[in-house]
N, C-alpha and C positions, 0 to 999 in steps of 0.2 A: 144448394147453390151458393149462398152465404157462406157456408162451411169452405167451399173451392175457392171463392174469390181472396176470404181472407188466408186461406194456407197456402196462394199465392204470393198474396200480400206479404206475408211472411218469408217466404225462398226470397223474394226480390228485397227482403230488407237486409236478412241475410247475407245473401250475395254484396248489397254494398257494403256489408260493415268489410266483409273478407275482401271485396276490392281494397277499400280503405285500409285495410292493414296492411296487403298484400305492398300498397304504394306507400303507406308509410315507411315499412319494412326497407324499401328498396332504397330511401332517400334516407336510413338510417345506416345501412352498408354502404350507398354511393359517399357518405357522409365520412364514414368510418374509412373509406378507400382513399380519400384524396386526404384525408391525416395522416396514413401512413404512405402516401406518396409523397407528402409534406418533411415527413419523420426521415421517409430514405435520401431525398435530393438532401435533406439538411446534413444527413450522416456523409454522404459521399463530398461534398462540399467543403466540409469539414476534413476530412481524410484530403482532400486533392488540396486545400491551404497547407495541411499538414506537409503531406508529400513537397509542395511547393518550398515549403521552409526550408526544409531539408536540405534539397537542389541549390537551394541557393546558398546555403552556410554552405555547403561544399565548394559550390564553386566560388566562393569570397575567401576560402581557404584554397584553394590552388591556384589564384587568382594571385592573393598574397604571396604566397610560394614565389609563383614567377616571380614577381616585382621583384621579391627578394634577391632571388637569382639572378636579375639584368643587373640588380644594382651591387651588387657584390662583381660581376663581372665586370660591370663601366668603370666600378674602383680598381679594380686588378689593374686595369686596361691603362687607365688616368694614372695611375702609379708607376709602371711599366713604362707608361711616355716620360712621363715627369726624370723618373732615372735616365733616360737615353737623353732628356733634352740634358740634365744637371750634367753628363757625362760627355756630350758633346756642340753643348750652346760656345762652348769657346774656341773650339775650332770652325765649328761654321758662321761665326763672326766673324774669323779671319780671312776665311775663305769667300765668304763675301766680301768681304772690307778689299780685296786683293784684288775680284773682280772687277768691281767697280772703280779701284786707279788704276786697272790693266798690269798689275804686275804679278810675274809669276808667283805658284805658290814654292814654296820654300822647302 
């Protein structure tokens, strides 16, 4: 009977060291799983800054562009007045000047 209680005794000590490792075991994969869910958020985060940079030198480059292009336009434009005004600020002086002492223009 001694002989049964302790080869009992035994299975049951047995069985916890295998529980015990069974849960070390798992808390050493749970362990090793949120590292590399640690490792992948870090990578993708990484790559979505990356991607980000990117986006944005593009768009600060066609951004640029435009400006360029209004403002090359607004000079054309300012130029293009500037000659109408140089080419006809002296007749519409007169022609004002005319109006207002009511004499005809000439």
């Amino acid at each position: 009977m001694d002989n049964i209680v302790s080869h009992i005794l035994e299975i049951d000590r047995r069985a916890k060291e295998k529980l015990e490792a069974a849960q070390d075991k798992k808390a050493e994969i749970l362990k090793e799983a949120q590292l590399e869910e640690d490792k992948i958020r870090g990578e993708v985060l990484n790559r979505a800054d990356a991607r980000l940079d990117e986006v944005e030198k593009f768009e600060k480059v066609s951004a640029d562009e435009k400006i360029a292009q209004i403002e090359a336009e607004t000079s054309s434009q300012k130029k293009r007045l500037d000659a109408i005004f140089e080419e006809k600020h002296s007749l519409w002086a007169e022609q004002i000047f005319s109006q207002i002492l009511g004499k005809p223009k000439s």
